[in-house]
C-alpha positions as CSV (number, residue, x, y, z in Angstrom):
1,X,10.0,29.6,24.2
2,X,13.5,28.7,24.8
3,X,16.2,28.9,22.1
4,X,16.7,25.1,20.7
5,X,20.4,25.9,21.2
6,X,21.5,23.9,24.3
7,X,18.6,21.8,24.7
8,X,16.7,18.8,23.6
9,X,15.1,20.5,20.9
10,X,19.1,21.3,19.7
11,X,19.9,17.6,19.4
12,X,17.0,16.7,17.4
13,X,17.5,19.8,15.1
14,X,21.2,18.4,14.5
15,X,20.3,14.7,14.2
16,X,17.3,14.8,11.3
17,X,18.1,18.0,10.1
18,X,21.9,17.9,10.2
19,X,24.0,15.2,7.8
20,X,27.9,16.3,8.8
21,X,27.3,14.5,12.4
22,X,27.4,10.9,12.5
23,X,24.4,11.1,14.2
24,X,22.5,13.2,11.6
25,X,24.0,10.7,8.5
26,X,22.8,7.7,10.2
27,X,19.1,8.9,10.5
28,X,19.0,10.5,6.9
29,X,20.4,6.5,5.7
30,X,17.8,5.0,8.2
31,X,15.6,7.2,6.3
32,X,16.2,6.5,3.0
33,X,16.3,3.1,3.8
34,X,12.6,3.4,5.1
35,X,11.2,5.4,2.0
36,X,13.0,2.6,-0.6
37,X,11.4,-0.2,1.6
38,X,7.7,1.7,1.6
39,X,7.8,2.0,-1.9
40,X,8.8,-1.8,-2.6
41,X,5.9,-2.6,-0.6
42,X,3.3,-0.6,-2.0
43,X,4.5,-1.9,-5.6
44,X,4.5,-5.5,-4.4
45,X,1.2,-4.9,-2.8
46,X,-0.6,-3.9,-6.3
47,X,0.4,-7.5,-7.7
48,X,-2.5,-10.0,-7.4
49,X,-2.6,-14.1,-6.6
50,X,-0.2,-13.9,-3.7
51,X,-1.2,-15.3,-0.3
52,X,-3.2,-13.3,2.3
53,X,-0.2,-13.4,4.6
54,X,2.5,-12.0,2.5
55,X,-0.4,-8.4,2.0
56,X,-0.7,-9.2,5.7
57,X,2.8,-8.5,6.4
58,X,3.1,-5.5,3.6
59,X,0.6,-4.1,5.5
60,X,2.1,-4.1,8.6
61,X,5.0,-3.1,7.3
62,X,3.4,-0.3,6.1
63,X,2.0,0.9,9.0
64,X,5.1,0.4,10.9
65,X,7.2,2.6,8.6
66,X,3.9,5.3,8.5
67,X,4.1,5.4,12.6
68,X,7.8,6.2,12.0
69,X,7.4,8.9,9.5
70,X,4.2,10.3,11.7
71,X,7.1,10.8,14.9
72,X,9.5,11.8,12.6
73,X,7.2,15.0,11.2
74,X,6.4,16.1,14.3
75,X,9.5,16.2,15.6
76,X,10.7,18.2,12.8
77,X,8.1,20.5,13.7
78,X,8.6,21.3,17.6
79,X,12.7,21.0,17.0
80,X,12.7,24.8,15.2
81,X,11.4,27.8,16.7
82,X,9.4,28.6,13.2
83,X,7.5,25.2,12.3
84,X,5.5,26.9,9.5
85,X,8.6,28.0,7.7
86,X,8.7,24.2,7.9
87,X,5.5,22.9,7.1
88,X,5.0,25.5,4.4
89,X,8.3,24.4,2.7
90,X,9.1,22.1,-0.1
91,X,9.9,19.4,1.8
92,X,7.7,20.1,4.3
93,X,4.4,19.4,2.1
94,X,6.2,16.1,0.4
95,X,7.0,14.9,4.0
96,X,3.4,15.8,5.3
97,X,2.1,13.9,1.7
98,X,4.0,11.0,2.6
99,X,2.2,10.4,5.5
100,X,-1.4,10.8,5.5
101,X,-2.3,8.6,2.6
102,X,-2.4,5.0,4.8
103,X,-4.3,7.2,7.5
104,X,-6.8,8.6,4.5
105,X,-7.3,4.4,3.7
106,X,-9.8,4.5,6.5
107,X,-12.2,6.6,4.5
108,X,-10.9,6.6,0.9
109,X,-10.0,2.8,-0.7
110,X,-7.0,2.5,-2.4
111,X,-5.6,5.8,-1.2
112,X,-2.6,3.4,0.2
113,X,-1.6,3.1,-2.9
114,X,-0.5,7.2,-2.9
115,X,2.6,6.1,-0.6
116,X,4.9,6.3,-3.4
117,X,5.0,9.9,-3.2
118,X,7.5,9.2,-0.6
119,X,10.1,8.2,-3.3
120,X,10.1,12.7,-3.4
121,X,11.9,12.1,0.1
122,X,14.8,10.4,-1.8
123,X,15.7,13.7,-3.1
124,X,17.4,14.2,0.4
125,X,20.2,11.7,-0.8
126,X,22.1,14.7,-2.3
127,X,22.7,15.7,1.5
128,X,23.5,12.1,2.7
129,X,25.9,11.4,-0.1
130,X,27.9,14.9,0.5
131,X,26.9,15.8,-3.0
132,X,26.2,19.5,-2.0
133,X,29.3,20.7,-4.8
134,X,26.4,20.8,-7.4
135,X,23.5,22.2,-5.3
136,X,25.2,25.2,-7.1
137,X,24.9,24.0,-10.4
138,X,21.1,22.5,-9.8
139,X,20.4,26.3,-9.2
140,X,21.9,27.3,-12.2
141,X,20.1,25.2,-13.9
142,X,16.8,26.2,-12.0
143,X,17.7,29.6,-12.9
144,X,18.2,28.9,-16.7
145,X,14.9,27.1,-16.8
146,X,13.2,30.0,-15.3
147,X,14.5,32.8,-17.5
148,X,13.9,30.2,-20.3
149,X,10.1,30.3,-19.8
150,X,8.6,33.1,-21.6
151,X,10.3,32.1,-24.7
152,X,9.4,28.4,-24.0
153,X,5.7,29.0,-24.0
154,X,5.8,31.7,-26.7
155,X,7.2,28.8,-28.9
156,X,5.2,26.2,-27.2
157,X,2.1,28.8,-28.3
158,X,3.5,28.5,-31.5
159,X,3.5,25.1,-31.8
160,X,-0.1,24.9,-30.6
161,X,-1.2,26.7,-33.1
162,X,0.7,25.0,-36.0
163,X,-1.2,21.9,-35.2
164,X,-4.5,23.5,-35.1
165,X,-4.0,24.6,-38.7
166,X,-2.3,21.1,-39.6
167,X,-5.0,19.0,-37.9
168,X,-7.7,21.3,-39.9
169,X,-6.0,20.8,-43.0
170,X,-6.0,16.7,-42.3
171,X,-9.5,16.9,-41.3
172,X,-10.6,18.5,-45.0
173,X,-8.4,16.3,-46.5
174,X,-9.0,12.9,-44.8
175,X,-12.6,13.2,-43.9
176,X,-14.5,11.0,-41.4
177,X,-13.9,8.1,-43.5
178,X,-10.1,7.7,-42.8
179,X,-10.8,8.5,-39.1
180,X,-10.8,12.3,-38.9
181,X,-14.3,12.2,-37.7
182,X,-13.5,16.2,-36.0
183,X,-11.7,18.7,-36.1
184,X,-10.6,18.2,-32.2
185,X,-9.8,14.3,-33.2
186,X,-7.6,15.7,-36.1
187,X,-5.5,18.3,-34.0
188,X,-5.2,15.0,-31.8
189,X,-3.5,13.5,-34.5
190,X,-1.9,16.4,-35.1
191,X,0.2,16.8,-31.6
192,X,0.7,13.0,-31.4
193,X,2.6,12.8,-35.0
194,X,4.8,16.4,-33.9
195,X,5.8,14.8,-30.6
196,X,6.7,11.5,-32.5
197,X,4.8,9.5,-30.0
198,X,3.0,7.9,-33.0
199,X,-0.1,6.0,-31.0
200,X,-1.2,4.5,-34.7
201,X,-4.5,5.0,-33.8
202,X,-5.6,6.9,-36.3
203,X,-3.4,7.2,-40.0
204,X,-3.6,9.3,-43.4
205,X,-4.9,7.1,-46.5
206,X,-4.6,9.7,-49.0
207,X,-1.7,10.3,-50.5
208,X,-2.4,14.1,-50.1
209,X,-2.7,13.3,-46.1
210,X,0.3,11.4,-46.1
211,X,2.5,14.1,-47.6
212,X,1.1,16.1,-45.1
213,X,1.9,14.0,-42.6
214,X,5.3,13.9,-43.9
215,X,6.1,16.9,-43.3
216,X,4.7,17.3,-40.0
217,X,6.7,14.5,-39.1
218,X,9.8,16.2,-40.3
219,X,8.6,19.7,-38.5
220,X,8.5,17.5,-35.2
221,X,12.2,16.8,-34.8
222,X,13.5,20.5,-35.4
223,X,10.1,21.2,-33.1
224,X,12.1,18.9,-29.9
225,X,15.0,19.8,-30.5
226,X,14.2,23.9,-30.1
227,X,13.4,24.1,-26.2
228,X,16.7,22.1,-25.7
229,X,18.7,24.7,-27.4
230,X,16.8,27.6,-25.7
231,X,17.5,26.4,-21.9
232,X,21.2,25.7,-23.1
233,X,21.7,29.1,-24.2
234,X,20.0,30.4,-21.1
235,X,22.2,28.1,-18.8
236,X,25.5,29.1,-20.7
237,X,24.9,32.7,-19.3
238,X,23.7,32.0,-15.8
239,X,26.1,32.8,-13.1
240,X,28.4,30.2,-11.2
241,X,26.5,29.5,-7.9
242,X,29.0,29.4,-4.4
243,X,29.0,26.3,-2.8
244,X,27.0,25.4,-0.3
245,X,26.9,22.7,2.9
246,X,23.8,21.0,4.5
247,X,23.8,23.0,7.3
248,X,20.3,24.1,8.4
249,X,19.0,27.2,10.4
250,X,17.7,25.7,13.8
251,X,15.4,29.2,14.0
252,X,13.8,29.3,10.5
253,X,15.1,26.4,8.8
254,X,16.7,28.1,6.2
255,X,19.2,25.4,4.5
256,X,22.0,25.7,1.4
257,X,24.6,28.1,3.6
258,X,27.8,29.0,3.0
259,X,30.6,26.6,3.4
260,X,32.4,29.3,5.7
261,X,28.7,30.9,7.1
262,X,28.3,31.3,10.9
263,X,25.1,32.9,10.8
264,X,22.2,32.3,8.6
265,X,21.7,34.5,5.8
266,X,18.0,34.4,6.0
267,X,17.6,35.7,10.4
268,X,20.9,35.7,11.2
269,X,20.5,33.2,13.7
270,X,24.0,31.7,14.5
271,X,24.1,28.6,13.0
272,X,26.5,26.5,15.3
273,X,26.7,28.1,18.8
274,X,29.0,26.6,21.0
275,X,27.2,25.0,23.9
């Protein structure tokens, strides 16, 4: 296979994977532009007592916008010289998501309806907009909320097991006559008051139940306010991130280089060759 450096497959690498040429910007706005529009119609199309033409034209529309996004994959595939690193990727599986659903209509109904998955695609707006300055902070963050995860579910654990005993305690104290008919429906109750969702569905009468359910109540404010204070300690000591442009690896489609990177840092394929 020829290198995609001076060819065909070179341009379209630069136009829909690239967003410092003019070129690449106007396809990624074209783009965005698309996605916005396919989620307006699916969300229009769910509303009832409109005239058969307008979900005649939706659906068109639809289709029009799918055929573009069905080109549009497969050129991102045969424009790198790895397409699984691709299709394997992140954006890769939300772009392939994106498409199939109208196609899946033919044999599942209502599966049209899965197009909004496409609003993941606006995510690519941080590379239109020339917001890549805090890609390096949306890693430190990523990184914060990653070290923060075994302390996260030990205290989620925790918390879990705080409403077993709490819901149990309700359950002998309120009795199927209040609407604890279980111990399952109780614990229910249980997460719903910590979380201060508060459904109403199903409330103390006892004035022993309702201190209870006082407290609880109490316990679920210090209980939202814990993880919050864990990922902030964890992101206060995570490490300043370089900066990073929207520059993508026409070999392996590695993206987030270096501002000043001339090869890429995952196969060192040079990343703008001169032609």
């Amino acid at each position: 296979m020829t290198k995609p450096n001076s060819n065909w497959r070179r341009k379209i690498h630069d136009i829909i994977y690239e967003a410092d040429t003019p070129a690449g910007k106007f396809f990624d706005v074209v783009l965005l532009f698309l996605i916005l529009l396919s989620v307006i119609f699916v969300m229009i199309e769910s509303v009832r007592g409109m005239s058969a033409k307008v979900y005649d034209y939706l659906y068109v529309g639809e289709w029009i916008i799918t055929v573009f996004f069905s080109v549009e994959y497969v050129l991102r595939i045969i424009s790198v010289r790895k397409p699984f690193r691709y299709i394997f990727s992140f954006y890769g599986i939300i772009d392939l998501l994106s498409t199939i659903p109208l196609y899946l209509s033919f044999v599942l109904a209502g599966s049209n309806y899965l197009l909004t998955v496409r609003a993941l695609r606006l995510l690519r707006v941080f590379r239109i907009l020339k917001i890549t300055r805090y890609l390096g902070e949306a890693n430190r963050l990523k990184k914060a909320l990653s070290d923060s995860r075994p302390k996260i579910l030990v205290f989620l654990f925790a918390v879990l097991i705080i409403a077993v005993i709490a819901g149990t305690l309700m359950y002998l104290i309120e009795g199927e006559e209040n609407g604890f008919t279980s111990i399952p429906r109780s614990i229910y109750w249980c997460i719903v008051t910590l979380t201060t969702v508060g459904f109403g569905d199903i409330a103390p009468a006892t004035p022993l139940g309702q201190f209870l359910a006082t407290i609880i109540m109490i316990l679920g404010y210090g209980i939202i306010a814990v993880p919050t204070g864990i990922v902030s300690a964890e992101y206060s000591k995570a490490k300043d991130y370089v900066h990073v442009n929207t520059q993508s690896c026409p070999n392996c489609n590695a993206f987030r280089h270096r501002d000043d990177a001339k090869y890429c840092y995952q196969c060192g394929e040079e990343l703008n060759p001169e032609t």
